[in-house]
C-alpha angles and dihedrals in degrees: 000000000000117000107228113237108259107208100188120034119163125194122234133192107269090039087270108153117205110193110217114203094205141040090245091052095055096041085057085045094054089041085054096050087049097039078052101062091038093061103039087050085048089049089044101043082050088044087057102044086052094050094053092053106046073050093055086044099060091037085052090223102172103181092055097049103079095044094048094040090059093048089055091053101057095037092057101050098046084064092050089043083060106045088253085124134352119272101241087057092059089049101057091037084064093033086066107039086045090064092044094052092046082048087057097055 
């Protein structure tokens, strides 16, 4: 049985192979892979903001709030601004913790 020549294989996490057909199809293969591990490292680097502060908050650490509260913010919205998340999410996200943090002091 012959194996027919692949012209464009492009190699995704997990050693799964998608054959594109066309040159298109394996650039926005390439540009997925990429647009993937951008936004996983955006919604870690969120998850871990949040964490440290929700860590700051039960340790009623006053002098760290503000700092951290402002780091989670942007962070978050940055991940809103680039479609990482919804914007209303991020609001509330922030609608919450905020109070949290007013609660601490």
């Amino acid at each position: 049985m012959l194996i027919p020549f692949i012209r464009f294989k492009i190699r995704l996490f997990g050693g799964g192979y998608p054959v594109a057909n066309h040159k298109s199809a394996a650039k926005r293969a390439r540009q997925s892979v990429k647009k993937t591990a951008t936004n996983n490292a955006r919604r870690s680097r969120v998850k871990t903001a949040e964490k440290s502060l929700v860590k700051a908050i039960t340790a009623k650490d006053v002098k760290a709030l503000p700092v951290l509260l402002q780091k989670f913010t942007s962070e978050i919205m940055k991940a809103a601004k680039t479609g990482v998340m919804k914007k209303e999410t991020a609001s509330r996200k922030i609608s919450r913790v905020s109070t949290r943090v007013s609660a601490t002091k």
